[in-house]
C-alpha positions in Angstrom: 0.0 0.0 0.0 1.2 3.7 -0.8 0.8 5.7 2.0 1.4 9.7 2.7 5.6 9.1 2.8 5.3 7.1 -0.3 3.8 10.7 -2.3 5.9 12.9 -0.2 9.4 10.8 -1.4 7.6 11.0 -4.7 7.0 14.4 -5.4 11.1 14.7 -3.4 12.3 12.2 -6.3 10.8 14.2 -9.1 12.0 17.7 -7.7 15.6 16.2 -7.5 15.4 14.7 -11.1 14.2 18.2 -12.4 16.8 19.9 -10.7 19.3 17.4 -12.1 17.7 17.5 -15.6 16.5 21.3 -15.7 19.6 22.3 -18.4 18.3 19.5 -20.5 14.9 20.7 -20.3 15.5 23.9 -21.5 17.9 23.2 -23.9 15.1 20.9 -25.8 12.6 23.6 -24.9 15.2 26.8 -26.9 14.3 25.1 -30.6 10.2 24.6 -30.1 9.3 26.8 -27.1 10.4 29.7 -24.9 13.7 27.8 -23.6 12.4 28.5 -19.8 10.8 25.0 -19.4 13.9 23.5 -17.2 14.2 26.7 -15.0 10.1 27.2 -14.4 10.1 23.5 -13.1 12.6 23.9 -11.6 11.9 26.8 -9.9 7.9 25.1 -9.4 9.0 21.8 -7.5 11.6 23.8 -5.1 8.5 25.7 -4.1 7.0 21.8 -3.8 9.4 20.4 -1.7 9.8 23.8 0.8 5.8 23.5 1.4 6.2 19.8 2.1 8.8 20.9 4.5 7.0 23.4 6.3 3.2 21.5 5.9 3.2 17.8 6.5 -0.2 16.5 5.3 -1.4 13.2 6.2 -3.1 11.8 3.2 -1.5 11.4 -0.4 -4.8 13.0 -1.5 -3.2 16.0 0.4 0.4 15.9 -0.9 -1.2 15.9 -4.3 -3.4 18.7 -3.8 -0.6 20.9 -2.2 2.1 20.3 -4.7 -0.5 21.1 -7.5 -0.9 24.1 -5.7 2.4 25.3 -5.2 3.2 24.4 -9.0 0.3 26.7 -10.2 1.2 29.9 -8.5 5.2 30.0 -8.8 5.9 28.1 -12.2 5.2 30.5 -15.4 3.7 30.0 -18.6 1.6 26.9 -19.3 3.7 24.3 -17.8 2.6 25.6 -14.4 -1.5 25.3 -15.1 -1.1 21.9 -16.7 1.0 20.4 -14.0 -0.9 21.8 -11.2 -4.2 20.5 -12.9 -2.6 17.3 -13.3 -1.8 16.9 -9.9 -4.7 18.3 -7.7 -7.1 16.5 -10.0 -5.3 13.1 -9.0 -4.9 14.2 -5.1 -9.0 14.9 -5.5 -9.6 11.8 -7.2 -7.6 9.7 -4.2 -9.8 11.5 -1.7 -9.4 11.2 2.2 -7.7 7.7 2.1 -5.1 6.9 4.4 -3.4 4.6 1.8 -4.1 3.5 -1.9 -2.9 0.8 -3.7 -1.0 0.6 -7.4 -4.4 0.4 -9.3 -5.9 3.4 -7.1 -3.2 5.4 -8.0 -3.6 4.2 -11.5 -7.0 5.5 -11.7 -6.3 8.5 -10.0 -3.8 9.4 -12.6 -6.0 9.0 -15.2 -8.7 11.1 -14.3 -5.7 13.8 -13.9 -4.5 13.1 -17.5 -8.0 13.4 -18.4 -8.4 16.6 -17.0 -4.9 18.3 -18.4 -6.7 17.0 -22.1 -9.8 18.8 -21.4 -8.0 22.3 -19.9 -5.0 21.9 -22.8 -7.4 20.3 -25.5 -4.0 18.0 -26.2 -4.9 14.2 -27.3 -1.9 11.7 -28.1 0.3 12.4 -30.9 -0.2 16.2 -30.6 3.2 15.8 -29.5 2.6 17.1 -26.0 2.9 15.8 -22.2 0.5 13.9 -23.0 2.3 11.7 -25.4 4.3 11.0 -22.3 1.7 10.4 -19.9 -0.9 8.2 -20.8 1.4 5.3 -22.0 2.9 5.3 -18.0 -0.7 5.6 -17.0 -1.8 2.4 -18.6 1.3 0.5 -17.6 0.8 1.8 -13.9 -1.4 -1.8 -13.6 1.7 -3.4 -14.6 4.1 -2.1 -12.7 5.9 1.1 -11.5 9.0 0.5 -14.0 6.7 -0.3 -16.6 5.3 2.8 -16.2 8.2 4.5 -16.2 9.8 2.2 -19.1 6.3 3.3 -21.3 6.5 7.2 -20.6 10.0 7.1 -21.8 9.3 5.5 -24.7 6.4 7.8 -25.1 8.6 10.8 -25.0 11.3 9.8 -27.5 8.5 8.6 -29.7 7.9 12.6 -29.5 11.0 13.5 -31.8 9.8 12.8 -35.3 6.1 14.1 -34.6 4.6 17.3 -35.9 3.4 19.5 -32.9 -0.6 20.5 -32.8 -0.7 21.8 -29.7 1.3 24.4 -27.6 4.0 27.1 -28.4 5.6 24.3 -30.6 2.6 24.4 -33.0 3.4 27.8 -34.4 6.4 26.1 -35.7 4.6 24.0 -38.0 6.8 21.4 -39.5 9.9 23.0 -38.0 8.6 21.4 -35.1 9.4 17.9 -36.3 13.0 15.9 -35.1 12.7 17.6 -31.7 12.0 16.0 -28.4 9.1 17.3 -26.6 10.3 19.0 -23.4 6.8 18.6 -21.8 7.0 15.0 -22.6 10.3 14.4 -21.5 9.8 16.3 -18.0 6.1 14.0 -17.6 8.1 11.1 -17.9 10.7 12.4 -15.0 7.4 12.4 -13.1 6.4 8.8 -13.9 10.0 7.8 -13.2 9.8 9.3 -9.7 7.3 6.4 -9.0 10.0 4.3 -8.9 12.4 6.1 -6.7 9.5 6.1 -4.4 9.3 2.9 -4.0 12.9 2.2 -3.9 12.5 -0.1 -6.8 
């Protein structure tokens, strides 16, 4: 079972990976976006980790819903909204429970996902975050680094697609042979699952 330590070492795991990645980040963001994506995450999951520090909420539901938070008001542009939606919505959707299991989680996730589609109006293969995250969502019922193995996969699988959604899409087919950055830092998200766990 995955209780409140298991979300807080999660949302720790994927602060330190986008601290250690930020540079990247941006560097795939310069040729598609605003080159800011690394930094704003960066800067988004510091704020993350310093309110876990200061708050210590009991549920995962909780964690969720105060990381969301933090995300939305200090991280700019899109990136901000989208992961903050993403994030509430699944804290929401796990409720008051003390613990959930794997396939909670799972379906938690999803309704998340489903709600950064509806606010974005990104589906798969608009070479988005999304191309990232619904592949780890579905193999969540596998396992964690199944999860992580699929988002991965879904983020390189990014590179040779047109972009129809997002700053990328002004690029038009300019866009194509570049990683998406919101892809790659989704699946540093989904890979924190595994850190979590200590897998």
């Amino acid at each position: 079972m995955l209780d409140a330590d298991f979300f807080r070492r999660w949302m720790t795991a994927t602060a330190a990976s986008v601290d250690r990645e930020a540079e990247r980040l941006t560097a795939l963001d310069s040729p598609i976006g605003d080159a800011d994506h690394g930094s704003n995450l960066q800067r988004g999951f510091t704020a993350v980790t310093a309110a876990l520090e200061k708050e210590t909420p009991s549920t995962p539901g909780a964690i969720l819903i105060l990381a969301g938070r933090q995300l939305i008001s200090t991280v700019g542009g899109a990136s901000g909204p989208l992961y903050g939606t993403l994030l509430r919505r699944t804290g929401k959707a796990l409720g008051d429970a003390a613990e959930v299991d794997r396939a909670q989680l799972a379906e938690a996730l999803r309704a998340g996902v489903d709600a950064v589609m509806t606010l974005g109006g990104a589906a798969p293969g608009d070479k988005t975050m999304i191309d990232a995250l619904v592949p780890g969502v579905d193999a969540l019922g596998v396992s964690f680094g199944a999860a992580r193995d699929a988002a991965e996969q879904g983020a390189l699988a990014t590179t040779p697609l047109q972009a129809r959604k997002g700053r990328a899409s002004y690029l038009g087919e300019r866009s194509i042979g570049h990683q998406d950055p919101g892809a790659t830092s989704s699946a540093l998200l989904v890979a924190g699952l595994v850190e979590a766990a200590g897998e």
